[in-house]
MARMIRO-958749 format. One line per 5 residues: number of its first residue (from 1); their letters; for each residue x negated, y negated, z negated of N, C-alpha, C, CB. Coordinates in steps of 0.2 Angstrom, whole numbers, plus 2048, in hexadecimal, padded with zeros to 3 digits. Each point is the difference from the previous one (the first is absolute). Glycine has a CB too. Layout:
N
NUM	A	X/Y/Z/X/Y/Z/X/Y/Z/X/Y/Z | ...
END
This chain:
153
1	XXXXX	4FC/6BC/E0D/7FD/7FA/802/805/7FA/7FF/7F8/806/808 | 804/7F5/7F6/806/7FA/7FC/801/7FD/808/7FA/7FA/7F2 | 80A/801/80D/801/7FA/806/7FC/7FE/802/807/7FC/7FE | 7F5/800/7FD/7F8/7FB/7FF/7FD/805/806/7FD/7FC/7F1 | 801/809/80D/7FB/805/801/802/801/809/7FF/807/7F2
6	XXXXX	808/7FD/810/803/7FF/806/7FD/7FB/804/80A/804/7FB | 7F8/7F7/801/7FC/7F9/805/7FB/800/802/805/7F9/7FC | 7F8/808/7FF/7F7/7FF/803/7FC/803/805/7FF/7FF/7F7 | 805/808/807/7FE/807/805/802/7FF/807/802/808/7F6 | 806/7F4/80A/800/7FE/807/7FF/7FB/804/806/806/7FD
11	XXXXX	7F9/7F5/7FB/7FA/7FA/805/7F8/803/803/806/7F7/7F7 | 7FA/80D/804/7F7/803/805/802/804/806/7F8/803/7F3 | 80E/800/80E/801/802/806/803/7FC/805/7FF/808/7FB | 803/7F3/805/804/7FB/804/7F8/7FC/802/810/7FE/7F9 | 7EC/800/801/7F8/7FE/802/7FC/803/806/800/7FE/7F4
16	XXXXX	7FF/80B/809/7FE/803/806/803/800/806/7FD/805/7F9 | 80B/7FB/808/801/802/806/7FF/7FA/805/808/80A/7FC | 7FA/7EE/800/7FF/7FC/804/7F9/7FE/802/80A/7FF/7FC | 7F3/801/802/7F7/7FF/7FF/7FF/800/809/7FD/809/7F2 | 801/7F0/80E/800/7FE/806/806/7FE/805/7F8/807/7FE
21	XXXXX	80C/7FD/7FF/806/7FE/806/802/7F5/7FF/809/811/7FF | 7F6/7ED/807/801/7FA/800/808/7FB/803/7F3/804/801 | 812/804/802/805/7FD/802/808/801/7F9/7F9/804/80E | 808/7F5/7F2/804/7FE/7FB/806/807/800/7FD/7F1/801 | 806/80F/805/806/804/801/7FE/808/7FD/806/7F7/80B
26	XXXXX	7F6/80A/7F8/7FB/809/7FD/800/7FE/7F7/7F4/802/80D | 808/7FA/7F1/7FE/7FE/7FB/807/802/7FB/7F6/7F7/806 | 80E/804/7FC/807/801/7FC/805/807/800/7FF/7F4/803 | 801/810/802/804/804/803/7FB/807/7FB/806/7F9/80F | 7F4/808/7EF/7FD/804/7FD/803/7FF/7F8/7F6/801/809
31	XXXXX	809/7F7/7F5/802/7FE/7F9/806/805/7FE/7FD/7F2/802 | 809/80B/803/805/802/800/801/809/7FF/801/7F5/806 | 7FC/80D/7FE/801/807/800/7FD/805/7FA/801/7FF/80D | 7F8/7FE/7F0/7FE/803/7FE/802/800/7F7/7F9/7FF/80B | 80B/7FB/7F4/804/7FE/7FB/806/803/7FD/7FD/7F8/806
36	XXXXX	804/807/802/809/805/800/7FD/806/7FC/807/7FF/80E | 7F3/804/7F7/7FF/808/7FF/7FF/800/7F9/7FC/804/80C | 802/7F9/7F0/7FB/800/7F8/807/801/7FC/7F4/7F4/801 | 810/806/7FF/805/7FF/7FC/807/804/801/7FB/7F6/7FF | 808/80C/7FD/805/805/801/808/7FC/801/7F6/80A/7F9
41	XXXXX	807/7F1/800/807/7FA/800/801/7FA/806/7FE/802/7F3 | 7FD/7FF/814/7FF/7FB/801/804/801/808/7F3/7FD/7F8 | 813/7FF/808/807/803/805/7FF/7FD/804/809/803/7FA | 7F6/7F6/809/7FC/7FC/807/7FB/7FD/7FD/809/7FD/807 | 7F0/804/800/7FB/7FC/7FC/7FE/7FD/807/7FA/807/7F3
46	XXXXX	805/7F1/80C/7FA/7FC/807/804/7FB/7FE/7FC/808/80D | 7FF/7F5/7F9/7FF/7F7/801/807/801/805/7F0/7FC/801 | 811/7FC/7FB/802/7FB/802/7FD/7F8/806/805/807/7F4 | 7F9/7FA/811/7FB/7FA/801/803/7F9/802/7F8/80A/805 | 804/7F2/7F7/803/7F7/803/801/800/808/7F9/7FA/7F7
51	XXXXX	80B/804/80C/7FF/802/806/7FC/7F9/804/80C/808/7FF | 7F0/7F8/804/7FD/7F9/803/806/7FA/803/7F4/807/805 | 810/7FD/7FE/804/7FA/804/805/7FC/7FC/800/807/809 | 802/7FD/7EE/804/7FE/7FD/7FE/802/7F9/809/801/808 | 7F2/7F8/7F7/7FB/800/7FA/805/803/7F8/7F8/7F3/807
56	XXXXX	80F/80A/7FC/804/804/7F7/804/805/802/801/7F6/7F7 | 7FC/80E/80E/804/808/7FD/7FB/806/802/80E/7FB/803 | 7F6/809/7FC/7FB/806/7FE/803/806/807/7FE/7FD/7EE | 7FD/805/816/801/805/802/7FE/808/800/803/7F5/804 | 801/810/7FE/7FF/806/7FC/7F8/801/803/80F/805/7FE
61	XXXXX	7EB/801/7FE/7FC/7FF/803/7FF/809/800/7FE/7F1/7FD | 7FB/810/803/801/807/7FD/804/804/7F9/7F6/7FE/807 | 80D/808/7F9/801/802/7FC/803/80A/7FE/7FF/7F0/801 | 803/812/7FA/802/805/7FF/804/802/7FE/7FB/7FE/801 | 80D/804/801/805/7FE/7FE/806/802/804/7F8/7F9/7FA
66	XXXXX	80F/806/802/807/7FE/805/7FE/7FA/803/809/805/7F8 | 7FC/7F9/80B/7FF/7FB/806/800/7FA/7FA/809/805/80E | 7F2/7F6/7F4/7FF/7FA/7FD/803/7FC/803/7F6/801/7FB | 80D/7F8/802/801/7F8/802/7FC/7FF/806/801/7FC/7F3 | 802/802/812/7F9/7FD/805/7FE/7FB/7FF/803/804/807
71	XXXXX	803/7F7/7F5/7FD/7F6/7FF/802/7FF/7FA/802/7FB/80B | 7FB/802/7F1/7FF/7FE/7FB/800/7F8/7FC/7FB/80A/804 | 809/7F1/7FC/7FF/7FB/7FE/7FD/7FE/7F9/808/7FF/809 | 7F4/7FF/7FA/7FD/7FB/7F7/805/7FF/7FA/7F8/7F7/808 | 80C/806/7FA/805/800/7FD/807/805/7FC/7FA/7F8/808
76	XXXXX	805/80D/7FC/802/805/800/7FD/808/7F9/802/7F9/80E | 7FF/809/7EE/7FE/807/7FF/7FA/800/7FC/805/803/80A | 7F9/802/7F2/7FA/801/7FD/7FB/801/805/805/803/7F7 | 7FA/7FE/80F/7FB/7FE/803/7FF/7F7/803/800/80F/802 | 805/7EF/800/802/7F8/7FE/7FC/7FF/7FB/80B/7FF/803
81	XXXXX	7F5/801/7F8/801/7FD/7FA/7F7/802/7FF/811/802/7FC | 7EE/803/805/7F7/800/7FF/7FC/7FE/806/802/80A/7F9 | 802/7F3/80D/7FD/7FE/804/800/7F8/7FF/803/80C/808 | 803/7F0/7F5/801/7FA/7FE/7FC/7FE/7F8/80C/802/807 | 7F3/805/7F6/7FD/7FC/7FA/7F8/7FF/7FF/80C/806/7FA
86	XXXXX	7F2/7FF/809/7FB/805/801/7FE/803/7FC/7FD/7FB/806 | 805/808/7F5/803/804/7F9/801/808/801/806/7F5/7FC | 7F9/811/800/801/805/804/808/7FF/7FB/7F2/807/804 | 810/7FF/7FE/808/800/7FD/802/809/7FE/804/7F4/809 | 7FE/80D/7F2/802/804/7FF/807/7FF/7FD/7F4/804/801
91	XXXXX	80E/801/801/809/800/800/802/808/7FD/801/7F7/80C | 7FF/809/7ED/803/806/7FE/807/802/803/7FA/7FD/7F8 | 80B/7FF/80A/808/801/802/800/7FC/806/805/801/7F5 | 7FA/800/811/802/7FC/806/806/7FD/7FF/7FB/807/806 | 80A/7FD/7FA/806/7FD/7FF/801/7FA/7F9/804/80E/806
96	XXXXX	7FA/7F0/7F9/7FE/7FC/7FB/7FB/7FA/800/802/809/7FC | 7FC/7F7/80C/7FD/7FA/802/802/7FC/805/7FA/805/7FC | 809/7F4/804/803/7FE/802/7FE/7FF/807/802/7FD/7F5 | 801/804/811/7FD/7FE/809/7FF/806/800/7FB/7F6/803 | 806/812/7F8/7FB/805/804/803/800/806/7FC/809/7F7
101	XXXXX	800/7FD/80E/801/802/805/801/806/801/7FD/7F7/802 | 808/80C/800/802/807/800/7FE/805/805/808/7FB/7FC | 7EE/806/806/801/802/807/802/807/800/7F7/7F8/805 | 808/80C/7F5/803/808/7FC/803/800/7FC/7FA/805/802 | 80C/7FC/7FD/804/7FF/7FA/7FC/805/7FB/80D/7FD/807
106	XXXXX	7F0/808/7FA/7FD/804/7FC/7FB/7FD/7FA/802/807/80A | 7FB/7F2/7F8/7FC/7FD/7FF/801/7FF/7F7/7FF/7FB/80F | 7FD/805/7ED/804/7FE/7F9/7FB/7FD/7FD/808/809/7FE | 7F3/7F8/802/7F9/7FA/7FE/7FC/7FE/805/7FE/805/7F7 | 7FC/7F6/808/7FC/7FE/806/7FA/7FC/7FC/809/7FF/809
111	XXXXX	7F2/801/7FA/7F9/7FD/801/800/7FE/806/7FA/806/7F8 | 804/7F1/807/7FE/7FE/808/7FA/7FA/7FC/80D/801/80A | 7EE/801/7FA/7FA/7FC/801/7FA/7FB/805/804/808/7F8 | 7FC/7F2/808/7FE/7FD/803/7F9/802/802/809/7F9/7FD | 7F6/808/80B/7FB/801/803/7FC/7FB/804/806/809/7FF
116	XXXXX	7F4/7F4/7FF/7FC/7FA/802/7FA/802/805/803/7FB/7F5 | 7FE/801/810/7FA/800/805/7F9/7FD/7FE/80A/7FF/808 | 7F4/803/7FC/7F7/7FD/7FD/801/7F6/7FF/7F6/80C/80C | 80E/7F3/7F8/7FD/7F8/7FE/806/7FF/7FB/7FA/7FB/80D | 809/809/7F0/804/7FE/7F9/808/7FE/803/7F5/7FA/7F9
121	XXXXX	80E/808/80D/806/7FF/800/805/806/801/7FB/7F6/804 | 808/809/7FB/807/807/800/800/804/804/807/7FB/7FD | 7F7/80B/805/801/804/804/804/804/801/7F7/7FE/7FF | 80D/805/7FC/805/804/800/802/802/7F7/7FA/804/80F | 80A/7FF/7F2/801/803/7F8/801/807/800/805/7F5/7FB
126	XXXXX	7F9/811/800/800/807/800/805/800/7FD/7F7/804/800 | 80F/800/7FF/807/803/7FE/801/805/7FF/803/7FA/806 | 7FC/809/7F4/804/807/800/804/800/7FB/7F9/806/803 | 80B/7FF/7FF/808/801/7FE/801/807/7FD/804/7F8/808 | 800/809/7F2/7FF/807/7FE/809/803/7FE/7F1/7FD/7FA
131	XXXXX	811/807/808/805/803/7FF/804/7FD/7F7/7FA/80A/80A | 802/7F7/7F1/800/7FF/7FA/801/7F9/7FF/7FB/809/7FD | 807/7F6/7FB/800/7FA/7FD/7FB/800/7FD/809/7FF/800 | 7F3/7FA/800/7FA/801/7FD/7FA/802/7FF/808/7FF/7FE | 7F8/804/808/7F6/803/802/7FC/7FB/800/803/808/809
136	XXXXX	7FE/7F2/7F8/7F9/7FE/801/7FF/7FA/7F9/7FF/802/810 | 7F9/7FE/7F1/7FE/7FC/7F8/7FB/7FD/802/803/808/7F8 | 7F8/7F5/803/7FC/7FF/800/7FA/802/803/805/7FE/7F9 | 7FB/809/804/7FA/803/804/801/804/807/7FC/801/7F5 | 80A/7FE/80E/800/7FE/806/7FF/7FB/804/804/805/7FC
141	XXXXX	7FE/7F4/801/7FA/7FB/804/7FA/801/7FE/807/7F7/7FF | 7F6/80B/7FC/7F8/7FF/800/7FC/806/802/802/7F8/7F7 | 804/80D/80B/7FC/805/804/801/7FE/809/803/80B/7F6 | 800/7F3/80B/800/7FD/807/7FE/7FA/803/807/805/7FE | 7F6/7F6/7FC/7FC/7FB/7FF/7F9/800/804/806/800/7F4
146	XXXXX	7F7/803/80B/7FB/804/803/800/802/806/7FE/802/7F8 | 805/801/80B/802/806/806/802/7F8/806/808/80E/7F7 | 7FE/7EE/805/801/7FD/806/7FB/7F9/7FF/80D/805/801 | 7EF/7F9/7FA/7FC/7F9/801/7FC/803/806/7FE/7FB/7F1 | 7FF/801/813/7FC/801/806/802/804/805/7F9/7FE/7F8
151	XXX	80E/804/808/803/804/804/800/7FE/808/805/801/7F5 | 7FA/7F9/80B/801/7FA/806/7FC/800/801/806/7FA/7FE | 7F6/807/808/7F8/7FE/804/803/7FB/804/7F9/80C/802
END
């Protein structure tokens, strides 16, 4: 089975299991796990959420993984940086991007992508991280493209 294919198949099941569930934190914490479980290169996966009290930083949210970053500044990191640009980001070489942040040294690529609420404002951004250099691509955003649009009730 290609990547492409991977994605779809686990977007129809991330579709079914959520189907109906209306609580955001449930909603996300399945994304996450069911993600993890699909991909083999995928070494931490979850949200990052805006935190209400501190409109530019990010706090940790659900996820799957070694111990994540708990706070997050806008300013700060490839999830910063997709939370500031509203751009997804991919990062062949962490170590090769300027402000990363180190929350597993193990960490050697990343995908982070911004997450939008119903009335169009920033809700959080998805993050995964893969042991290797170079896992994520293209059709990694646009397999997750789908999965996370509408994510946000």
């Amino acid at each position: 089975m290609t990547k492409a294919e991977l994605y779809t198949q686990t977007a129809r099941e991330i579709a079914a299991v959520l189907e109906g569930e209306t609580n955001n934190v449930a909603r996300m914490a399945t994304v996450s796990c069911l993600l993890s479980e699909a991909f083999e290169y995928y070494f931490w996966t979850g949200f990052y959420v805006v935190d209400p009290k501190k409109s530019e930083e990010l706090v940790v949210g659900p996820y799957q993984g070694t111990l994540g970053c708990l706070r997050i500044p806008f300013s700060r990191g490839v999830c910063g940086a997709a939370a500031r640009t509203g751009e997804v980001q991919i990062v062949e070489d962490v170590h090769a991007f300027p402000g990363h942040i180190a929350c597993d040294v193990r960490s050697q690529s990343e995908i982070v992508m911004p997450v939008y609420a119903p009335d169009g404002l920033l809700y959080a951004v998805f993050d995964v991280d893969s042991t290797e250099i170079g896992s994520f691509d293209a059709v990694d955003a646009a397999g997750l493209a789908p999965i996370l649009s509408g994510l946000i009730v």
